[in-house]
Each structure stands twice: as structure tokens, then as C-alpha cells.
C-alpha positions in Angstrom: -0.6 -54.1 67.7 0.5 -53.8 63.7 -1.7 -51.5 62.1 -2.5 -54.2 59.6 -3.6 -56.1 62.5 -6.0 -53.7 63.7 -8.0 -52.9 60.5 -8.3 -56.3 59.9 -9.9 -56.8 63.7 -11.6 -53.9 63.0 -13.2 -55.3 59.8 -13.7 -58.8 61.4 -15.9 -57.2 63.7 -18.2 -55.2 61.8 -18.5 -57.8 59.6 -20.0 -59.3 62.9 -21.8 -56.8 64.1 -23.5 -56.8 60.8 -24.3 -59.9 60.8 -25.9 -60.7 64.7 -27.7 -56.8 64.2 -29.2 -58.2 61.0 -30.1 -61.6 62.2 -32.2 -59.7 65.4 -33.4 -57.1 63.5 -35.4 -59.5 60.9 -36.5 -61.2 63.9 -37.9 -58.4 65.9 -39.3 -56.8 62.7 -36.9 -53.7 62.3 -35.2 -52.3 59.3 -31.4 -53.2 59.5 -30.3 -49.6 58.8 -32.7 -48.4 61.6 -31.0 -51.2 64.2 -27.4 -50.1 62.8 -27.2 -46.6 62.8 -28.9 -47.2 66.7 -25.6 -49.7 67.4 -23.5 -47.3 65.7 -24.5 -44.5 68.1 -24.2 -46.8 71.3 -21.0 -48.0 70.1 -19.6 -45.1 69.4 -20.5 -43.8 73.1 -17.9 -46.1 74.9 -15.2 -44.1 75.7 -13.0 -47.6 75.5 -13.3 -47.6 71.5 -10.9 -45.8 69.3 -13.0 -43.1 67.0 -11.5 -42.9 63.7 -12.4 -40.9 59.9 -12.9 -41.8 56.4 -12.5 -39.8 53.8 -15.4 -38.4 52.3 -13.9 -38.7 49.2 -13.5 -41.9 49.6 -17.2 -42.8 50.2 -17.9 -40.4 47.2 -16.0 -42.6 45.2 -15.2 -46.1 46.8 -19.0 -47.0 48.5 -21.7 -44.6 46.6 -21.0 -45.7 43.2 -21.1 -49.7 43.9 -24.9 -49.0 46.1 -25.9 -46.8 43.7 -25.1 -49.4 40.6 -26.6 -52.8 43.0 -30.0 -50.7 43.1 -30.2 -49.5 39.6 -29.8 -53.0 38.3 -32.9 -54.3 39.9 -35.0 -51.2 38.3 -37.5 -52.1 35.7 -37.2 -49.6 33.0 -40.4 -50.0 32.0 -41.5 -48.3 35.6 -39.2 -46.0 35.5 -40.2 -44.6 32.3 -44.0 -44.4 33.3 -42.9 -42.8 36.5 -40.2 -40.3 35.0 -42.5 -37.3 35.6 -43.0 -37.8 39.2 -38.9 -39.6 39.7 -37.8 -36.1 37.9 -40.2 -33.4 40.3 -39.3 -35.3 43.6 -35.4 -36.1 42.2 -34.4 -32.2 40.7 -37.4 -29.5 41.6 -38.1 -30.6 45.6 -34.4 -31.1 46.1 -33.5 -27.4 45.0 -36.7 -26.0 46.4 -35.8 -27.8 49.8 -32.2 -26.7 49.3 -32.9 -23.0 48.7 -35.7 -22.8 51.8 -32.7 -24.8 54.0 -30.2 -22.4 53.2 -32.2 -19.4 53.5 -32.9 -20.3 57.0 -29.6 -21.2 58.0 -28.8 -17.8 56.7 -31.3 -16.1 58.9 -30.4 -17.7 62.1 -26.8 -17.6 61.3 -26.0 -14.8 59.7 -22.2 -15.3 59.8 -22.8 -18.2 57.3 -22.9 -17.2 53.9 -26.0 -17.9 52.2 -24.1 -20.1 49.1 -22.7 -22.2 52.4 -26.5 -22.6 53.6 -27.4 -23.6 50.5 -24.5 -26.2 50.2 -25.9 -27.1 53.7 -29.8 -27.6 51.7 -28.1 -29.4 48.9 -26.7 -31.9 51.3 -29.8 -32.6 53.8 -32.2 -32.0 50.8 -32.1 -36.0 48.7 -33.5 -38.5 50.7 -31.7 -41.6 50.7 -32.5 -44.8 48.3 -31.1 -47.3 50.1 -33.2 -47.0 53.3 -36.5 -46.0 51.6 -36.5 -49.0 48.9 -35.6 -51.1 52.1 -37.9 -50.2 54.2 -40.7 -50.4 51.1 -39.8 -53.5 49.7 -40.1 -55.3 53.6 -43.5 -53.5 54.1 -44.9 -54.6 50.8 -45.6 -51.5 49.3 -47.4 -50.7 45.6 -44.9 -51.8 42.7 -44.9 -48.3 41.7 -44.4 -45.9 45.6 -40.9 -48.9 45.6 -40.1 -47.6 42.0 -40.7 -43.9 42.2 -38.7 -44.1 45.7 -35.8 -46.2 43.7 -35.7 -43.9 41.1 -36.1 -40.8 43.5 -33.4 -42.0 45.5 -31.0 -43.1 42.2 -31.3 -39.5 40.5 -31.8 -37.1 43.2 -28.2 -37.9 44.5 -26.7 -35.9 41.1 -28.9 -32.7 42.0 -27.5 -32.6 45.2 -23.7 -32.9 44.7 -24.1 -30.7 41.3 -25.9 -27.8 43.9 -23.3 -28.8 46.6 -20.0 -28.2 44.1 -21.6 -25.2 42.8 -22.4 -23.8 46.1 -19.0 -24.8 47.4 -17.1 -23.0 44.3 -18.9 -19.5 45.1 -18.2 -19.7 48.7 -14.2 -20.9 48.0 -13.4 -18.8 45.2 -13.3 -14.8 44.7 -14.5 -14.9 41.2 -17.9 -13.8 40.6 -20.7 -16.1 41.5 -21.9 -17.8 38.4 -25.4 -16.8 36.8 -28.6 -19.0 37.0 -27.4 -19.5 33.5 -23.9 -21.0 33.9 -25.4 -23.1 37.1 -28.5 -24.2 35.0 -25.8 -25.2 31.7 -23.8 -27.1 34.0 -26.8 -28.9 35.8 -28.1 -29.7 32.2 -24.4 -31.1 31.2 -23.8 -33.1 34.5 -27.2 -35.3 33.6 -27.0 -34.9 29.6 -23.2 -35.8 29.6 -23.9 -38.9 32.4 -26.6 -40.6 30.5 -24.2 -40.5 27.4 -21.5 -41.5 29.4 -23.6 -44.1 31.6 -25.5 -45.3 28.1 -22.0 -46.1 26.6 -20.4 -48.0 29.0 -23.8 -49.8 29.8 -23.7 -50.9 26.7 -20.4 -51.8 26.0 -20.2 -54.0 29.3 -23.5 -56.0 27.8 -21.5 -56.8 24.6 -18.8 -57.8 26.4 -20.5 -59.7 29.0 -22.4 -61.1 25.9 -19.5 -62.9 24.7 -17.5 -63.9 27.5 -17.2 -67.8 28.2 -15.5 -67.6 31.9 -17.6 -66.6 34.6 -14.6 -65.4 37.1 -14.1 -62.4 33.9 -17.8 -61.8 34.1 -18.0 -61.6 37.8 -15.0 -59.1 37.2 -16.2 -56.7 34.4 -19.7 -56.6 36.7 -17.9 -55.4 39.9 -15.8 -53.0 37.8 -18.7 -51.0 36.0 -20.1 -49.0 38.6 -16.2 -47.5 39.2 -15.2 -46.9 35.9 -18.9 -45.5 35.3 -18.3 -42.9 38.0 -14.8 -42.1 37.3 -15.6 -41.2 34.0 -18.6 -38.9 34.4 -16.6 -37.0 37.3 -13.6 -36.7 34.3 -15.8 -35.4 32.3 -17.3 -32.6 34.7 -20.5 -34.6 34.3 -22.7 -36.4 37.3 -20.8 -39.3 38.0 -23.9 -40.5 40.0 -26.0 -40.6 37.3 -23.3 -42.1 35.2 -23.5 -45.3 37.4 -27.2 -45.4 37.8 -27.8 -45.4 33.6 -25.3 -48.0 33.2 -27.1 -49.6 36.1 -30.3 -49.5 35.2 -29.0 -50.3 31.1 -27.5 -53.7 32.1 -29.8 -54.9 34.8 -32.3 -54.7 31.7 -30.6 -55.5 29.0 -28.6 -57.8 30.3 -31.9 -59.8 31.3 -31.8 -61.0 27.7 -28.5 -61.3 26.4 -26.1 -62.2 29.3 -25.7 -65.9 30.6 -28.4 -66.9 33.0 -25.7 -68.8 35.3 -23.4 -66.0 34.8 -26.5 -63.5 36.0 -27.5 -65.8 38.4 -23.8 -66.0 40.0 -24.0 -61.9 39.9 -26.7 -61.5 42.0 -25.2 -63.5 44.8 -22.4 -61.7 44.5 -24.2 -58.3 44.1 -26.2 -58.8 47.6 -23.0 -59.8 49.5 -21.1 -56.8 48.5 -24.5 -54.4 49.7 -25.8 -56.0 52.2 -21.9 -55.1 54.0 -21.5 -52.0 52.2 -24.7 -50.9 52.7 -25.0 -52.1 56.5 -21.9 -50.8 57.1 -22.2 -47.6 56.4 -25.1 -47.2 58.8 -23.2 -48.7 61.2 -20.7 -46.2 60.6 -23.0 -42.8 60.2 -24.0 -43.9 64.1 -20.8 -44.2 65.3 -19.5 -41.1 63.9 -22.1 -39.1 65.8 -20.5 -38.6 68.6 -17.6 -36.9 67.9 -19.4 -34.0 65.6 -21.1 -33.4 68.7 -17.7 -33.1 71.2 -16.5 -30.6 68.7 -19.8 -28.6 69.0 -20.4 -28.6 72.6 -16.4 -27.5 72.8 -17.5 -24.2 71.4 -20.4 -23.7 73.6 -23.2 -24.6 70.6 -24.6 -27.8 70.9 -28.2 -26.8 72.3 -28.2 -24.1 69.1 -26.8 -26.3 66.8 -29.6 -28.9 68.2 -32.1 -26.2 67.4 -31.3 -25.3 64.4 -31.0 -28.8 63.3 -34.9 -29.4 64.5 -35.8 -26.5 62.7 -34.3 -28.0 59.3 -36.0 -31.5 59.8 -39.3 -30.1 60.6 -38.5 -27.9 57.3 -37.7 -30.9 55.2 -40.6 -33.1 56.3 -43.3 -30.0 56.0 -41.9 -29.1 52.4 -42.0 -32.7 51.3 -45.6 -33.0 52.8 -46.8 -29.8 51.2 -45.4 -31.0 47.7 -47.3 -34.1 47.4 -50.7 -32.7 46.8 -49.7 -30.2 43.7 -47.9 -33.6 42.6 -50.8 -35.9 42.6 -53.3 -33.2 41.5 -50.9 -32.9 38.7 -50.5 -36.6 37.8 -54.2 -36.8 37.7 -54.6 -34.4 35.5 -51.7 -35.3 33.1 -54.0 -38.8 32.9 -56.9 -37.6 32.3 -55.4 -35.5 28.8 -53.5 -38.5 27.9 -56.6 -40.5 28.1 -58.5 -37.8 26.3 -55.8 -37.7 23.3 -55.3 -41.7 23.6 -59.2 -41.9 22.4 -58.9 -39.6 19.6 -55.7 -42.0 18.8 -57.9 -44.8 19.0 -60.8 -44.0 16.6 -57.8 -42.9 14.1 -55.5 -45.6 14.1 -56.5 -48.6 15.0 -58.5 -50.3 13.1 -55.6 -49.2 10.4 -53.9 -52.1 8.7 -50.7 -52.8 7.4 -52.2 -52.5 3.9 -53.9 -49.2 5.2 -50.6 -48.2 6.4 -48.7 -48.7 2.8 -51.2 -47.0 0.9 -51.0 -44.3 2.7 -47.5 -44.0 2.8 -47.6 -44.1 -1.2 -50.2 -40.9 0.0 -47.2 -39.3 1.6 -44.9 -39.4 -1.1 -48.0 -38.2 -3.3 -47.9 -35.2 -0.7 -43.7 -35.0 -0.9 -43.8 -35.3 3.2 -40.5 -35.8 3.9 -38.5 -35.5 7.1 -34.9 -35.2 8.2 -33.3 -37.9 10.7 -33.2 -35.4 13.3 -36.3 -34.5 13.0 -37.5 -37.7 13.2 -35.3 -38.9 15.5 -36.5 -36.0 18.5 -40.1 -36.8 17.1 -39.0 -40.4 18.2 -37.5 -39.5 21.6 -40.4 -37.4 22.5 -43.0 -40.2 22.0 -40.6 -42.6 23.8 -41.2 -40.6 27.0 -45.0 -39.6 26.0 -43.7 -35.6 25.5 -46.0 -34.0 22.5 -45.6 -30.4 21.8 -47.8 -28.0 20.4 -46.1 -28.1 17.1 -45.8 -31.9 17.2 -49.9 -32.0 17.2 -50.4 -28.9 14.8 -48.5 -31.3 12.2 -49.9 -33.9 12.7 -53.3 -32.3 12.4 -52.3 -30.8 9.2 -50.7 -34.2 7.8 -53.9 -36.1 8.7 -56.5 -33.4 6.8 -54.1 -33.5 3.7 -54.7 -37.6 3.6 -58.3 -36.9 4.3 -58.7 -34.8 1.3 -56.2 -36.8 -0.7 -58.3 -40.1 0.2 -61.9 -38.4 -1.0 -59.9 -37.7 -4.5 -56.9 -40.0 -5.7 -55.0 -39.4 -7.9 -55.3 -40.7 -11.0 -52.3 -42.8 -10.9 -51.5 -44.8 -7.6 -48.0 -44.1 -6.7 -46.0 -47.4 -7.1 -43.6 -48.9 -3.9 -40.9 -50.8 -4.8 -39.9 -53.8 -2.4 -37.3 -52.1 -0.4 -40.0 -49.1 0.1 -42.2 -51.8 1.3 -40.1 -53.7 3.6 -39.0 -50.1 5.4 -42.4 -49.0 5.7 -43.8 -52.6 7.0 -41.0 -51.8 10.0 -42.1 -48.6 10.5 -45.9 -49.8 11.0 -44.5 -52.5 13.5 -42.7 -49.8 15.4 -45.7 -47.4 15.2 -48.1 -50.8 15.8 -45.8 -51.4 19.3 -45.9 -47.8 20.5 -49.4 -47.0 20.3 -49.4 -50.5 22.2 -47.2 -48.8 24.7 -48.8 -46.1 25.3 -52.4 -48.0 26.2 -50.7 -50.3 28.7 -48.8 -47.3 29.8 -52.7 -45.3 30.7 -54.1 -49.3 31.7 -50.6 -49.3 34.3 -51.8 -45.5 35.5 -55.5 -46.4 36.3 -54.5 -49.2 37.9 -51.7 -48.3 39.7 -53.3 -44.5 40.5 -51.8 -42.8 43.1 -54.4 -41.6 45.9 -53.6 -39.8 49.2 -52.9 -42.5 50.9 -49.8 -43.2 48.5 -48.7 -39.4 49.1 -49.0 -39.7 52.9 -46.1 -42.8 52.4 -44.4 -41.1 50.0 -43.9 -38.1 51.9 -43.1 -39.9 55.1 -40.3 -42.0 53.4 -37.9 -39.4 53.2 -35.4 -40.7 55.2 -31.9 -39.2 54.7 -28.7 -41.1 54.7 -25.1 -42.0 53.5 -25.0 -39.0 50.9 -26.1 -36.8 53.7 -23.0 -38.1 55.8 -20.2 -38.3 53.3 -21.4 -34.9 51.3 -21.5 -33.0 54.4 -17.8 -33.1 55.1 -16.9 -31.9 51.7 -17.3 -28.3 53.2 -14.0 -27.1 53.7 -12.0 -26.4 56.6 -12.0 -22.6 58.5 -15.9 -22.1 56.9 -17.9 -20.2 59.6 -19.5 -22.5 62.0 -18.7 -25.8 60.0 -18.7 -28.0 62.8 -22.1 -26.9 63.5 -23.5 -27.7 60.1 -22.2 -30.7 60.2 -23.8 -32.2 63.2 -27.1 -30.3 61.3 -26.5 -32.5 58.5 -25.8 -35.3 60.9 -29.0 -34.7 62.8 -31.4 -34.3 60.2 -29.6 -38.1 58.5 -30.1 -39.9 61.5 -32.9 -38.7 63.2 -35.1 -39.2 59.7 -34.0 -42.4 59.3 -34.7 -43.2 62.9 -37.6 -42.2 63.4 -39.2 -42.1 59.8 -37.6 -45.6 59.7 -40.0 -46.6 63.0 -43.0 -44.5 62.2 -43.5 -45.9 58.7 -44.4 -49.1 59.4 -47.4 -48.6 61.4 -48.5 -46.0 59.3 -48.6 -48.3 56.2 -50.4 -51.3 58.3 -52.6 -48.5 59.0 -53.4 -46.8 55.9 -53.1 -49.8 53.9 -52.4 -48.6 50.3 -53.8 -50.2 47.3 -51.8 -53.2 45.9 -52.4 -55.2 43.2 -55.9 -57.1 43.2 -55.6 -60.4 44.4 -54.0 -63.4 41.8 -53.8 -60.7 39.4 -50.2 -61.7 39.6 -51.2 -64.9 38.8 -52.7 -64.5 36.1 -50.3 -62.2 33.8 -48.0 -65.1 34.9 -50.1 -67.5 32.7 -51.1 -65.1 30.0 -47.5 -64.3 29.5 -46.3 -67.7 29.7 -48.6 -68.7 27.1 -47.8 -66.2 25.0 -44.5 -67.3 25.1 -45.3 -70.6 24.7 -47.1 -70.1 21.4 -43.9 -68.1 20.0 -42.0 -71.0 21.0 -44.2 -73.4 19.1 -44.4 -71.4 16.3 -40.7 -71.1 16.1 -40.3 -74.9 16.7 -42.8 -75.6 13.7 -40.5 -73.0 11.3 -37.7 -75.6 12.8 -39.3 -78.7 11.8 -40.1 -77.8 8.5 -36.7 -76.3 8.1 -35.6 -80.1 9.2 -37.6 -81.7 6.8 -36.6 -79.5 3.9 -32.8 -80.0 4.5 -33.7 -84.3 4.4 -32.9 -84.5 8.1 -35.8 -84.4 10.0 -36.0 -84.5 13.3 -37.2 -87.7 15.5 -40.1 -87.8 16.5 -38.9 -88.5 20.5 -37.6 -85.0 20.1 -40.3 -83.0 19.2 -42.5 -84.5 21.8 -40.1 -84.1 24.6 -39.9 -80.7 23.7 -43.5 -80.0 23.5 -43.8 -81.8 26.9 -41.3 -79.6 28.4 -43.0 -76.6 28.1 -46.9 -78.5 28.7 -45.5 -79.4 31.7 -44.6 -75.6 32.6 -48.1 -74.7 31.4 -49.9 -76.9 33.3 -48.2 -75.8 36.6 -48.9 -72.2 36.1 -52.9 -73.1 34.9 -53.3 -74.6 38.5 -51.2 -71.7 40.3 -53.4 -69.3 38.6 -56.5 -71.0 39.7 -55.5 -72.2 43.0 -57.0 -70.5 46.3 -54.3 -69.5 48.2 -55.6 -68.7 51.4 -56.8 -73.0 51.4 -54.0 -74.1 53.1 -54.3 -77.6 51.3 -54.8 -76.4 47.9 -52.9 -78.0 44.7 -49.4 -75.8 44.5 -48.7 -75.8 48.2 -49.3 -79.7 47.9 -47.4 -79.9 44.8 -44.6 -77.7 46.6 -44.2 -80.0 49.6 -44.6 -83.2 47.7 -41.8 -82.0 45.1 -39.3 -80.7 47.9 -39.9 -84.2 49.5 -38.5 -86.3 46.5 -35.6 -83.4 45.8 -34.6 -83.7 49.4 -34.3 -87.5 48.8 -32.7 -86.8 45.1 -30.3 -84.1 46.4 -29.4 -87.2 49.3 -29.4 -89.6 46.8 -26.7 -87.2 44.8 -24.3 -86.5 48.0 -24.0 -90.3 48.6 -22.9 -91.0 45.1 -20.7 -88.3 45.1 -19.5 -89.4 48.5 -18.8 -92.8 47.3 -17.0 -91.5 44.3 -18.9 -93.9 41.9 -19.5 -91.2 39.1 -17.2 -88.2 38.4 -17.4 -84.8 39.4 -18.6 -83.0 35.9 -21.6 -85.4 36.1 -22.4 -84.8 39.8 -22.0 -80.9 39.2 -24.5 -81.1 36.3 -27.3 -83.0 38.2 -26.7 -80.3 41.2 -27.2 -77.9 39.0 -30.2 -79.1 38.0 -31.6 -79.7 41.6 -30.6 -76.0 42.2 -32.2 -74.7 39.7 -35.8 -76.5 40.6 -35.4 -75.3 43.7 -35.0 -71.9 42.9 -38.2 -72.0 40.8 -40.2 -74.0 43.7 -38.4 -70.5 46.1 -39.7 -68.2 43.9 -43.2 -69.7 43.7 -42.9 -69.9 47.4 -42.3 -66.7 47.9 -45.0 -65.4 45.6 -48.1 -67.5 47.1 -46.9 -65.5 50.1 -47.0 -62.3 48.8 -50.4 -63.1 47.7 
């Protein structure tokens, strides 16, 4: 048989697999990576079937960065930011920690493996894997915020590891002298610095671009090619090319919300969950089925049961260390609140009841005072309060700034400083920026008290460390002729799939059993009408500005018109009043009446469409419009659907 032949049987049939391991797994109630990486194993057992490798390289470059870029789309940044504290201890200090305590006990056991090859060992069994935990979390119905500090977790910690792996690698490879903690700390600090520039460029480029592009087929192009070029060019750069792809990611999955083509977004997600849901699966599939022959190599040498040993040492090291870290982490994060809440009420009583007109006259204060500050200045000032990070120095400041305007208040001067109207304009934007951040920062404390994270949250956290495709692919970057390298990589092997085995299986009960806190019943609801009325009243306000506008220019708009319009989004308000009010658990309350009435008459109008388009009486551009229409109230009558459940 042509080689052509057999890859493409070869890819006919995981595709497959995939698919009927899927379908069963959803029905018995199992994670698809858990079932996978169980076929994978049994497949891989039949003597019969051809065992093959892939380049590591090649899932470094060619599978990481699309997974990695599908899963930092769907990241709110808003979460990520509030969690960045906790994302940055599990993602960079647990993954070295575990890394160095790995590697030192490899050393000990084996003492014919260098300690910098142990630690390359650590660096590669250390990050657990995103794609599984997030899975698993999202099926289960964790908290919002355990699914985002695992997503982020999972996103970031990836950059740590290969960063630790490469440096580890270059001592053990090399006969230069082994970097200082210096050099390694410079380079770790450049590999995520240099990424997030890197990542935050291209992230934004592809929005403008993606902004003005008419064609979908480009769009669906530039989309699928981000996550490469992202990767490519932090790696060119001797930067993370991991974090690269998860900033640009995570920048276009939230910018783009608002600037790129709903149909064009809409048509990207489809295509975004077909490309994971057979990458992803089928590298599972493929970590199982690659078992086998690490472990033929190993027993060959007479070391499988040590190898085996060792490798149950290392788990039981990973899952005690991750354990043992969560309460220092939520002590910690409890803490942290209770300051920020301290210094938010001090914030309070200061600032606001401070109006704009406060805000100008005391500005004409600081020029009375010759404050002045340079952009950099500010600008750090400004980065630091994006992320909540006040320094000492920071607060002394601001203490001395705020008794200087207390004194200057008691005694004026004796001519008010005059603001011209450019002065004016720029300090109006600065007390709407200042106005939104103090803003931020309550619902950033309201988000932390209600979404507080209490041992039950760190029992699932620290049991959702499951290991995976990094663990695999990063694993076989150790080079040929190391000491014992077949052994460390059925370790790594081991500790990937028997984590995500039987993490995977024990997590479940465990979370039915603990039952962390969610969100309080049809709180959902609620913010769903409070925000949509919000937006509403912007929309009428912006309407009115449009009307008179209309009737200035002598072409006022018909009346028809404006109250279409204003029914339109009456019509959405209503719907949401009832949803919001509705008792869910009735099961013949208003929206689940609505929703069956309403799929009735589009089952009859999508019928009513086919025949018409069957008999050809209409042409195609009108039928397409009018199915896009029914496709879209379906969607909306889905995701209302879905939500009552989740409720």
C-alpha cells in the first residue's frame, strides 16, 4: 500500500475513533480525554497495529500553538485579571518548586542522572495540562472563577516549563559553565516580557485587520493563521512562544468581541471547535497509544519495575506538593482581600462623593502646587493600578499630595488659578478614567467576596492537576545517549497519563460530593436584565441624539421607524423581565412555554422556507437571508436553553 494511502487510512480512522469514543463517552458520563488516552493504550497493545513517532517538534510547533490559541480566546480578561495573583503562584512559583523537588529526587535515586537532567525531568511533569482540567470543569459545572484560574493556569504555566526545560537542557548539552540564577532569572523575565509584546502586537494587528475585512473565507484565514505566526515569532525572538499565542489569544477573543463581524465570529467558532475537538482528541488518543512502546524499551534494559517506582514516587510528589500549596495560597488571597478592602474604604470616604467640578478645582490646586509628572511616571503609576499593585512609595505620595490639597483647601490662594478649555477637556478625561477605575476596583472586591475561594475550592483545585500533551511532546526533547533517558521518559509518561486517568475519574465524585459554591440562584438572571437595560437606555439615548440630529438636518425620520425600533428592543426587554422572574424549577412556567411555543412556529417557518426554496419560487439571496434569520433565533432560543439548565 502507497504511503499516501496509509496516512490517509490512518487519519480516516482516528478521525473515527474520535468520533464513536466521543459519542459514548458523553453518554456514559466520562471525559473524552479520560476515554481516549484509555483507547489509545488498548490500541496500542495489539501487536497487529503498526506503532509509529511524531516529532516532538512538531507538536511543539504544529498542535500546542493552535489548543493553546482555541482556549485563550474564550478567556474573559476581566477574570483573568482578578485572578492574576493566584494564575501567576500556581503558573511560575509551584511549577519551579515542583520542578526543583522532582529533580532533586530523581537525582537521589539515580544518581547517574545529572541533577540539571532531573530538573528538565521536573520542568516537564511539573504544568498541569489546560485542556483536560478546563474540560473536565466546564462538564462538571464548576465556580466561574476555579474554570478561569485552571484556564489561565494551564495557558501560562506551559512557558515556565519549556523556559526551565531549555535551560536545563543547555547545561546538561553544553560544556560552558552553567548559567547563574541571574542569567536564568533574565531570560525567564525576557521569554514572558518579550511574548506579551510580541503576542500584544500581533493581537492587535489581526483585530485591525479582521476589522476591515469584507470576505469571510480571508477572515476564517487570518484566524487560523494567528496562533502559528504568534508562536513562530516569540521562539525567533528567544522569547516564550507559548505565551506569545496565549496573549494574542486571549487579546482577540476580547477585543474582537466588539469590533470584528458577528457572522464572521460566529463562523470562527464553528470552525475553532472542529479544529480542537480533533486536535485536541487526538492527541490523547495518541499519548495512549504511544505508551507501549516507552515501556518495551524499558523492560529491554531490565528497568521497568524501577522505572515504575520511581515514576509513583514523582506522582505522589506532584499531587502532595500541589495539595500542600493550596492552603498558604488561600490564606494569602484572604488576606490580600481583607487589605484591599481596608484601603478600598479609606478610598471611599476620600473620593467619592468628589465631583467633576470637585475634580477641576482641584486640579487648578495642582498646578497651584507645580505637581507635575512625567509619562513614564504616570504611565507605570497606570500599569500598576490596572493590576491593583500599590507600592510603598506609590501611597507615601499620594499621602503627601492629599495633605498639601488639604492645607491648600483651608487657605486659597488669593487668585483661583484659571483652566483654559483644552485644560478642561483633558482633565474631564482624566476624571472619567479615574471615575471607571475606582469603579473597577469595587466590582473587582464585590467579584472577590462573592466568588471567595474556601477549602473546598482548594480541595478541586489541587485535585485537577492532571498532566498532559506538553508532558508527552516536552519529554522527548531530552536528547539522545542522556543517562537512563528511556526511563525518564516513561516517568514523564506515567505521571501524564496516570493523572489524567485517574484525577480525570476521581474528580467528579469529589465535586458532587463537596459541592463548591456557585453562583446564587437567578443571579444570572438578573445581571442579564440589569445589563440589558443598561444597554437599552444607552441605545435610547443615542437614538434620541439621532432624531434630533434628523430633524435639524430637515429630514426627519418617519414615525414607523422610530417605533419599530423602540419595539425591537421592548420586545427584547420584555423577554428578559419574565426570564428573570420566572421559576425555573416549575416546569410550566412562562420561558420554557414561550421556548416550546416559539420552536413550534420556527419548525413550521423553517418548513415553510425549504418548500419555497424547493419549488424555486423565490431566489437564493432571499431564501439565504430569511435562514439566516431563523438561525439566528434559534441560537438565541439555544442559549436561553442552555442557561435555564444551568440554573
Amino acid at each position: 500500500m502507497e504511503s499516501t494511502e496509509l496516512v490517509t487510512l490512518v487519519v480516516i480512522g482516528v478521525v473515527l475513533v474520535i468520533g464513536v469514543v466521543s459519542f459514548f463517552a458523553s453518554r456514559i458520563g466520562v471525559a473524552a480525554p479520560l476515554a481516549l488516552t484509555v483507547v489509545g493504550v488498548g490500541v496500542g497493545a495489539v501487536p497487529a497495529i503498526p506503532h509509529f513517532e511524531v516529532e516532538p517538534s512538531l507538536v511543539l510547533t504544529v498542535i500546542l500553538p493552535p489548543l493553546l490559541y482555541a482556549a485563550a480566546r474564550q478567556v474573559p480578561f476581566v477574570d483573568f485579571r482578578r485572578n492574576l495573583r493566584v494564575i501567576g503562584f500556581l503558573a511560575i512559583v509551584l511549577v519551579v518548586v515542583s520542578a526543583v523537588l522532582v529533580g532533586v529526587l530523581v537525582h537521589l535515586l539515580w544518581m547517574t542522572v545529572p541533577l540539571a537532567l532531573a530538573i528538565a525531568l521536573g520542568a516537564v511533569v511539573a504544568p498541569p495540562d489546560a485542556v483536560a482540567a478546563t474540560s473536565l470543569g466546564k462538564r462538571l459545572g464548576l465556580p466561574p472563577r476555579i474554570v478561569t484560574i485552571l484556564e489561565g493556569e494551564g495557558l501560562v504555566n506551559d512557558a515556565t516549563a519549556l523556559v526551565l526545560l531549555s535551560t536545563m537542557l543547555a547545561i546538561v548539552t553544553t560544556t560552558v559553565a552553567s548559567p547563574s540564577g541571574w542569567m536564568i532569572t533574565i531570560t525567564f523575565i525576557w521569554a514572558v516580557v518579550g511574548a506579551v509584546l510580541i503576542g500584544g502586537i500581533l493581537g492587535a494587528v489581526a483585530v485591525a485587520l479582521r476589522r476591515r475585512i469584507t470576505d469571510p473565507v480571508l477572515d476564517a484565514a487570518i484566524s487560523l493563521v494567528i496562533p502559528f505566526v504568534a508562536y513562530l515569532a516569540g521562539e525567533f525572538c528567544h522569547a516564550s512562544g507559548v505565551v506569545a499565542v496565549v496573549v494574542a489569544g486571549i487579546l482577540v477573543g476580547n477585543q474582537g468581541a466588539y469590533r470584528i463581524r458577528a457572522s464572521f465570529r460566529l463562523a470562527e467558532s464553528g470552525t475553532w471547535r472542529i479544529v480542537t475537538l480533533l486536535v485536541e482528541n487526538a492527541v490523547f488518543l495518541f499519548m495512549g497509544f504511544q505508551l507501549w512502546p516507552i515501556v518495551n524499551a524499558v523492560a529491554g534494559s531490565n528497568e521497568l519495575f524501577g522505572t515504575l517506582g520511581v515514576a509513583g514516587l514523582v506522582i505522589v510528589l506532584l499531587i502532595g506538593v500541589r495539595f500542600a500549596a493550596m492552603p498558604p495560597l488561600l490564606s494569602t488571597i484572604r488576606k490580600r482581600y481583607r487589605k484591599r478592602v481596608a484601603r478600598a474604604d479609606q478610598t471611599k470616604g476620600r473620593f467619592d462623593d468628589v465631583t467633576e467640578e470637585d475634580f477641576q478645582r482641584r486640579a487648578a490646586n495642582f498646578r497651584q502646587l507645580g505637581i507635575t509628572q512625567s509619562p513614564f511616571r504616570s504611565f507605570t503609576r497606570g500599569v500598576r493600578a490596572r493590576f491593583g499593585l500599590v507600592t510603598k512609595k506609590d501611597s507615601s505620595a499620594r499621602d503627601r499630595i492629599v495633605a498639601q490639597l488639604a492645607e491648600l483647601e483651608k487657605n486659597p490662594p488669593p487668585v483661583p488659578v484659571e483652566i483654559d478649555a483644552t485644560a478642561r477637556a483633558r482633565f474631564s478625561t482624566t476624571f472619567q478614567n479615574f471615575r471607571k477605575r475606582l469603579d473597577q476596583q469595587n466590582n473587582d472586591l464585590t467579584a472577590e467576596r462573592d466568588q471567595a475561594l474556601g477549602w473546598r475550592d482548594g480541595v478541586v483545585l489541587g485535585l485537577s492537576g492532571m498532566r498532559g500533551v506538553v508532558t508527552v511532546a516536552a519529554v522527548q526533547t531530552i536528547p539522545d545517549g542522556q543517562p537512563m533517558r528511556e526511563s525518564l521518559v516513561l516517568i514523564a509518561f506515567a505521571v501524564a497519563i496516570v493523572t489524567l486517568v485517574a484525577q480525570g475519574l476521581l474528580l467528579p465524585p469529589v465535586v458532587r460530593r463537596l459541592r463548591p459554591a456557585k453562583d446564587a440562584p437567578g443571579s444570572e438572571r438578573a445581571e442579564l436584565y440589569e445589563l440589558r437595560k443598561l444597554m437599552k437606555d444607552a441605545g435610547d439615548t443615542a437614538v434620541a441624539s439621532a432624531v434630533t440630529a434628523a430633524e435639524a438636518s430637515g429630514t426627519p425620520l418617519q414615525e414607523g421607524v422610530l417605533h419599530e425600533v423602540n419595539a425591537q428592543a421592548e420586545m427584547w426587554m420584555g423577554r428578559l423581565e419574565v426570564w428573570a422572574n420566572a421559576d425555573l424549577s416549575d416546569e410550566a412556567n412562562e420561558v420554557v412555554q414561550f421556548q416550546q411555543l416559539r420552536r413550534v412556529q420556527l419548525v413550521a417557518e423553517r418548513d415553510a422556507l425549504r418548500d419555497a426554496y424547493e419549488r424555486g419560487a423565490f431566489s437564493s439571496e432571499t431564501i439565504d437571508v430569511l435562514r439566516a434569520a431563523l438561525d439566528s433565533e434559534e441560537i438565541s432560543l439555544d442559549a436561553v436553553d442552555s442557561r435555564a439548565a444551568e440554573a
